[in-house]
C-alpha positions in Angstrom: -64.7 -37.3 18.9 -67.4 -39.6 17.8 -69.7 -38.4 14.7 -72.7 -38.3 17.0 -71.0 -36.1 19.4 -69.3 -34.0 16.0 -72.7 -33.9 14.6 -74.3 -32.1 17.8 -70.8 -29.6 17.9 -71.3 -28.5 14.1 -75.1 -28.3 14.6 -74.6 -26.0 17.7 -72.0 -23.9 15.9 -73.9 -23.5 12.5 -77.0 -22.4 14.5 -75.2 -20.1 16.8 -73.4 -18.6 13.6 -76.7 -18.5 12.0 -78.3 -16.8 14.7 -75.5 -14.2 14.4 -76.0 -13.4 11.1 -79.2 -14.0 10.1 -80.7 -12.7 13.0 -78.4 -9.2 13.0 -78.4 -9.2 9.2 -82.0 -10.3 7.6 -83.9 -10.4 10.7 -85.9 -6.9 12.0 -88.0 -7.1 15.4 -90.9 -8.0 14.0 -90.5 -11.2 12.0 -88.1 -13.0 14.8 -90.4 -16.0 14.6 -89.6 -16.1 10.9 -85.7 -15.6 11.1 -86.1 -18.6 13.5 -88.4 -20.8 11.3 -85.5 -20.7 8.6 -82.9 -21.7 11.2 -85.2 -24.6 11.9 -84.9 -25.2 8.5 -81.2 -25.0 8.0 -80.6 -27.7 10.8 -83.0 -30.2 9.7 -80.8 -29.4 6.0 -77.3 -30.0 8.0 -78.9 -33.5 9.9 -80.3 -35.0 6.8 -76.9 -34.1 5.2 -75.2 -36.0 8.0 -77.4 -39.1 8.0 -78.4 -39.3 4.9 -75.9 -38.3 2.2 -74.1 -41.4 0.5 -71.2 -41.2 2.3 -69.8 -39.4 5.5 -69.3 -35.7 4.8 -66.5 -33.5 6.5 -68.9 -31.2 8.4 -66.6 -28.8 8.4 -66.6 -27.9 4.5 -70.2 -28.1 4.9 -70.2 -25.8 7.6 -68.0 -23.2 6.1 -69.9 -23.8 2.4 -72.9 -22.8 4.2 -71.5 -19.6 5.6 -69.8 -18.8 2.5 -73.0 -18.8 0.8 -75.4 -17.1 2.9 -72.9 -14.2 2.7 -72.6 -14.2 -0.8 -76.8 -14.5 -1.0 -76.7 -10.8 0.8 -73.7 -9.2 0.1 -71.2 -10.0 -2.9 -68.4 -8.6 -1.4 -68.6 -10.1 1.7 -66.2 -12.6 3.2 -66.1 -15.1 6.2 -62.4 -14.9 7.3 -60.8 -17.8 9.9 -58.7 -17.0 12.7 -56.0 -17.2 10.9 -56.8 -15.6 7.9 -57.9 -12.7 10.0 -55.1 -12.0 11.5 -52.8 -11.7 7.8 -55.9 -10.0 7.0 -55.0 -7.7 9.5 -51.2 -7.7 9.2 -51.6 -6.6 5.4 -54.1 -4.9 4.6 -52.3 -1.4 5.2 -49.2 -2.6 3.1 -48.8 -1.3 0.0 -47.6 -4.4 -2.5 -47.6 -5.4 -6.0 -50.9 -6.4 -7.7 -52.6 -7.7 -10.6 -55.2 -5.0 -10.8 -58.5 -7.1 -10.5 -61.7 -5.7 -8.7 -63.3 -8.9 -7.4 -66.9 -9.7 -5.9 -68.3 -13.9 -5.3 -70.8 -15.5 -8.1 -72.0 -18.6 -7.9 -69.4 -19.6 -4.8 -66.5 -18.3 -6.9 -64.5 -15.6 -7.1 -65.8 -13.1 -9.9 -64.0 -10.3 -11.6 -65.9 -6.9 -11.4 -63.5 -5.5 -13.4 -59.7 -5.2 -14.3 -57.8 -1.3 -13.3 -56.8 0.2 -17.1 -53.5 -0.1 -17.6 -52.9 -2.9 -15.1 -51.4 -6.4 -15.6 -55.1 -7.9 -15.2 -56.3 -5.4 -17.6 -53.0 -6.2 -20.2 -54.0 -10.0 -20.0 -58.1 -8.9 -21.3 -60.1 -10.0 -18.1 -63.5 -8.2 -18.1 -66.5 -7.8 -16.2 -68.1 -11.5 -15.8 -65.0 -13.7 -15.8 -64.7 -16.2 -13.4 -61.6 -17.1 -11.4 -61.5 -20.8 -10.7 -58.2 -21.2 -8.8 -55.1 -18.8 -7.8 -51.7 -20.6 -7.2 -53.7 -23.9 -7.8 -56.2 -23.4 -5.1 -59.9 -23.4 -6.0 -61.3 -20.2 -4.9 -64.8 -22.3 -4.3 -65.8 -20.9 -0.7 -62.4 -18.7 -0.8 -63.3 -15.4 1.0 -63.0 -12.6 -1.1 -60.1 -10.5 1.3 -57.9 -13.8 1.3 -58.2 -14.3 -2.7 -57.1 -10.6 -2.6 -54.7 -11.6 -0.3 -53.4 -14.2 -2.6 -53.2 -11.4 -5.5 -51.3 -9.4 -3.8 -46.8 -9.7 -3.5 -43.4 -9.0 -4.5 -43.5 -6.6 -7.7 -41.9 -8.8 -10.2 -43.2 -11.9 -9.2 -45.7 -13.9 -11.1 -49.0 -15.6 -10.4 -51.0 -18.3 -12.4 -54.9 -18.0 -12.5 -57.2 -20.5 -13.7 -60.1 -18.3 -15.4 -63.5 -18.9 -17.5 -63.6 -16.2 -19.5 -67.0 -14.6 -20.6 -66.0 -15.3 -24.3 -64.5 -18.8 -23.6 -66.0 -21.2 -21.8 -63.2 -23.4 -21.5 -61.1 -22.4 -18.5 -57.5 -21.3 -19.4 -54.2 -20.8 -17.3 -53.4 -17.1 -17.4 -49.8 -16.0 -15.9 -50.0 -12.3 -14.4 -46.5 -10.4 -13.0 -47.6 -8.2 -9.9 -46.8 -4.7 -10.3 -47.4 -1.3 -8.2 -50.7 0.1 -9.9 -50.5 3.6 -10.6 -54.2 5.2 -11.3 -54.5 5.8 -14.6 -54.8 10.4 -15.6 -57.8 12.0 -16.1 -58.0 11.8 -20.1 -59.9 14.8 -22.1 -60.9 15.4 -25.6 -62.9 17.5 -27.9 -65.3 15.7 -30.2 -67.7 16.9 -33.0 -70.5 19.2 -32.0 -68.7 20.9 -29.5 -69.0 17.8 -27.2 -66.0 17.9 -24.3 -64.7 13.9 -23.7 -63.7 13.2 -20.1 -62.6 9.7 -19.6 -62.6 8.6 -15.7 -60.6 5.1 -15.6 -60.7 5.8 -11.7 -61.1 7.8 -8.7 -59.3 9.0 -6.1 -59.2 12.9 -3.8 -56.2 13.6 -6.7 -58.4 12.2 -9.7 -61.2 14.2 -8.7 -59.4 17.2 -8.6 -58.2 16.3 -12.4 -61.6 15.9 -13.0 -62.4 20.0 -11.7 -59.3 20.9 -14.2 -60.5 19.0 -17.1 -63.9 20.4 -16.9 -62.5 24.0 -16.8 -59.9 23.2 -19.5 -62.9 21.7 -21.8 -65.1 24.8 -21.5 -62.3 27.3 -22.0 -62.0 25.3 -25.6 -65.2 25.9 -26.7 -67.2 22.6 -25.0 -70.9 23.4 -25.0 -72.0 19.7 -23.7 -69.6 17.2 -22.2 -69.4 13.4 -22.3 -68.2 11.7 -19.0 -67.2 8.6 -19.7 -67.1 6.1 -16.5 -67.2 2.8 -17.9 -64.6 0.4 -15.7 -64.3 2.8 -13.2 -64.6 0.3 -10.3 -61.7 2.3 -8.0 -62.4 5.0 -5.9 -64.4 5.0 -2.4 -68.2 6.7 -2.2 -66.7 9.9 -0.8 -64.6 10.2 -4.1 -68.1 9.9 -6.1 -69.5 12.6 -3.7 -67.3 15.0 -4.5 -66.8 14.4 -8.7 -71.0 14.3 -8.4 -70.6 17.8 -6.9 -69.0 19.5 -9.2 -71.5 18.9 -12.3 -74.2 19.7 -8.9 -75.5 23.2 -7.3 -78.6 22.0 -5.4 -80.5 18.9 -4.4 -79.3 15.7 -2.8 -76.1 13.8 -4.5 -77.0 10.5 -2.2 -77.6 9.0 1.4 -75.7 6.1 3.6 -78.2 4.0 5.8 -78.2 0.7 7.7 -79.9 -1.8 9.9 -77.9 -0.1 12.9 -76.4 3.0 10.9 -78.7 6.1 11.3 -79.4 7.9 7.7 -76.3 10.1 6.9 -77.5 12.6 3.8 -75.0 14.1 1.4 -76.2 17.0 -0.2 -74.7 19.5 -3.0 -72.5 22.5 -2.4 -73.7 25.2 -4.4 -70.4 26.8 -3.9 -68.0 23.5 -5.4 -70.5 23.2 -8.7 -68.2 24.0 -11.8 -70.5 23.4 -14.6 -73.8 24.0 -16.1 -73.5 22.2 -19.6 -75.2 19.3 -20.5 -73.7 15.9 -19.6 -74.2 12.4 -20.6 -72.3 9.6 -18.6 -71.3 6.3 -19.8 -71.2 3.5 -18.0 -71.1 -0.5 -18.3 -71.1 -3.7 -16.1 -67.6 -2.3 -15.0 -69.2 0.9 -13.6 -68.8 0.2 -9.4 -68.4 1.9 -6.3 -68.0 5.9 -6.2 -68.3 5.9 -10.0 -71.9 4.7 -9.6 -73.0 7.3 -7.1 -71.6 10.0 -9.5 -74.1 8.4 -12.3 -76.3 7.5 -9.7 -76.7 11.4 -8.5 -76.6 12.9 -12.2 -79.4 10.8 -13.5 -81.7 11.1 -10.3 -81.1 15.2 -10.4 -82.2 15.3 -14.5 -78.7 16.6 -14.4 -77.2 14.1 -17.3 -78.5 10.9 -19.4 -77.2 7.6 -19.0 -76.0 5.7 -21.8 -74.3 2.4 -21.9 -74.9 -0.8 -19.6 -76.2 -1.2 -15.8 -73.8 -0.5 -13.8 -71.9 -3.5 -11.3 -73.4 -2.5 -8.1 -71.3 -1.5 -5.6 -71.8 1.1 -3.1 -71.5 0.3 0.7 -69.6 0.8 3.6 -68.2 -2.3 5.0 -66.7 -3.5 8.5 -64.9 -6.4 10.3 -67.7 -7.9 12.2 -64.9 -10.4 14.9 -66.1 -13.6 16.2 -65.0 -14.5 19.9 -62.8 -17.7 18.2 -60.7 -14.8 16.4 -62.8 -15.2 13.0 -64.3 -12.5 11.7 -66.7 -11.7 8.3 -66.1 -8.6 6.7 -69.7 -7.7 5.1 -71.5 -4.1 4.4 -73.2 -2.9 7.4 -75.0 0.2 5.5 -75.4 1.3 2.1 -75.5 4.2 -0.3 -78.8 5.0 -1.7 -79.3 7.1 -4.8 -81.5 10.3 -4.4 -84.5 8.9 -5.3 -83.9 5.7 -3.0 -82.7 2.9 -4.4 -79.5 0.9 -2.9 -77.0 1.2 -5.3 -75.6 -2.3 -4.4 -79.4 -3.9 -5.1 -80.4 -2.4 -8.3 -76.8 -0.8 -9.8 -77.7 2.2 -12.0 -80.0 1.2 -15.1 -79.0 4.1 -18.3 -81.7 5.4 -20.2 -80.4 4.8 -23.4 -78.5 1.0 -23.6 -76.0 0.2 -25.6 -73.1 -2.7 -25.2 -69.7 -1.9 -25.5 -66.9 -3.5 -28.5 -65.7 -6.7 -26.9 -61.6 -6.5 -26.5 -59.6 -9.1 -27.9 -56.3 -10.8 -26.4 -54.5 -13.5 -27.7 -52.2 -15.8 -25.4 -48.8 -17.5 -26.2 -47.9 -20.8 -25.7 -47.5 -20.1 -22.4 -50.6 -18.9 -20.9 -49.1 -15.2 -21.5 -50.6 -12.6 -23.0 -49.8 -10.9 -26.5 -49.1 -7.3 -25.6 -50.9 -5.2 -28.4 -49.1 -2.5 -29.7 -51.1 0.8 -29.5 -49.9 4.1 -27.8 -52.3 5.9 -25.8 -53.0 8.2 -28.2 -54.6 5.5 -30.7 -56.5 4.3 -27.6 -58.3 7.2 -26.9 -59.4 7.7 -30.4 -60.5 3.7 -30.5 -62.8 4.7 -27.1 -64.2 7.6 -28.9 -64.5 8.4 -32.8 -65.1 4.8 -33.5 -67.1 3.9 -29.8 -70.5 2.8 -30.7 -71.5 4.1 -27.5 -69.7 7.5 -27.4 -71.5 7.5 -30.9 -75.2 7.1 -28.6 -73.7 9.8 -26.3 -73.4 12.6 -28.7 -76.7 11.8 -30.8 -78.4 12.1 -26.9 -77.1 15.4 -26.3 -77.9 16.8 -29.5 
């Protein structure tokens, strides 16, 4: 194929995709002209590209750099998927395999951790909210969809897997060898503090998690608690419908939040007076590890007066998401309507902002020769107290509830 002829095939192809998405996702009926002003745009970009850049381009990174990036632009968790990629997409995403236990979202063209599960190999190894993943099994996750770097995560339980990361605290990027294992979600973990105050510590959600929650709760107030502290920070697993419910139980009126989209009619979800457990005071904690249903919960609590915030914004992470396929057998997986908090802000957009901020105590991990991490010794018992008695935000928690 000659480049002229190469150069009018990518052109066609990046405006039709554009079309697509732009024109389904950003555009509304009545700024069409607009939509198409920016496509006009976009191809002068990709001609002045192919004629003018210092050497021949391949087109087809361009192309696919492009898409990559308009998606991450609306929707961090987005991903343009190829043919084939779609279809092991397909094949595995019911399987149930080994992982590392990372909670990933796209910055800056990369693949970004949102946060690691507790307890997990990810977790073990001291990634955090903000580290960047520049390559898994040597390939640069630059443009990598998010599902296929998942994907890539996921295998045998045993097996290893080296990751080339940029930590938050080190700007030098570092090898880090993870071994996949099955993840199990981390209890429900309770506690009484001074002044009465009932700890509840959420690591993640789930329809068996919430339940724990409901027993916890019950447990705490039989013991004396007269104000609890929920403490969601890194809670980035569990689907909106799990935040929903946990919401519910600290809720006996008023709206706990609504799901709405471009082409997805409003869907409210209010409280059920009759699953509402509690009446004490609450304060939640959250931190840039705070996504998905455990946002919701915060998200419903603080918009109801029903508990103070207290901690750091929240990731932002609340939407429902679908395969959108491509008649080439492509497809981008991207969030076709959101979850709004009750007083209407997208909870993807604007996360949840606490009232009272303070940053958490910055773990540290030390590596071997090897790229592997030092395991720390510390039972789960001396964890707990380190996350509480000597927290500086569980600290904030109970002077807000006095």
């Amino acid at each position: 194929m000659s480049s002229r002829t190469k150069y009018f095939v990518v052109s066609a192809s990046t405006c039709l995709t554009l079309v697509l998405l732009v024109g389904t996702v950003l555009a509304s009926p009545g700024d069409q002209n607009d939509a198409l002003k920016h496509i006009g745009v976009f191809s002068d970009v990709v001609y002045h590209i192919k004629t003018d850049y210092v050497e021949e381009p391949d087109m087809k990174s361009v192309t696919l750099g492009a898409l990559n990036g308009m998606l991450e632009a609306i929707d961090p968790f987005a991903s343009y998927l190829n043919a084939d990629q779609y279809r092991d997409y397909l094949k595995n995403k019911d399987l149930k395999k080994a992982d590392v236990g990372l909670i990933l979202s796209k910055k800056f063209g990369y693949v970004g951790v949102v946060t690691a599960v507790p307890g997990s190999p990810a977790a073990k190894a001291g990634f955090t909210t903000g580290d960047m993943i520049e390559s898994i099994k040597g390939i640069s996750t630059r443009d990598m969809p998010l599902a296929y770097a998942g994907m890539l995560l996921a295998g045998d339980p045993g097996s290893t897997i080296e990751l080339s990361v940029v930590r938050v605290r080190q700007p030098d990027p570092r090898t880090v060898k993870l071994t996949r294992a099955y993840l199990a979600l981390p209890p429900i973990e309770t506690k009484m503090l001074p002044g009465d105050a009932g700890y509840i510590n959420i690591d993640a959600l789930s329809p068996g998690q919430v339940k724990q929650v409901a027993e916890a709760i019950q447990k705490l107030q039989k013991d004396g608690a007269q104000k609890l502290v929920v403490d969601l920070r890194n809670c980035a697993v569990g689907t909106p419908d799990d935040g929903i419910a946990a919401a519910n139980l600290f809720l006996n009126k008023g709206r706990i939040t609504y799901l709405k989209g471009q082409r997805y009619p409003q869907q409210n979800f209010d409280a059920d007076p009759a699953k509402a457990i509690t009446t004490l005071p609450v304060a939640v904690l959250t931190n840039l590890g705070t996504a998905s249903g455990a946002e919701i919960l915060a998200a419903a609590l603080l918009d109801n007066k029903r508990a103070q915030i207290v901690g750091q914004r929240t990731y932002g992470d609340a939407a429902l998401r679908r395969p959108v396929t491509m008649d080439d057998g492509s497809a981008i997986i991207l969030s076709v309507a959101k979850y709004y908090s009750p007083d209407g802000k997208a909870i993807q957009d604007t996360g949840v902002t606490p009232g009272t901020q303070v940053a958490d105590n910055e773990p540290q991990v030390d590596f071997d020769e090897n790229g592997e991490p030092i395991p720390e010794v510390r039972d789960e018992r001396q964890q707990t107290q380190t996350k509480t008695e000597n927290d500086p935000v569980v600290k904030k928690a109970l002077e807000v509830l006095k």
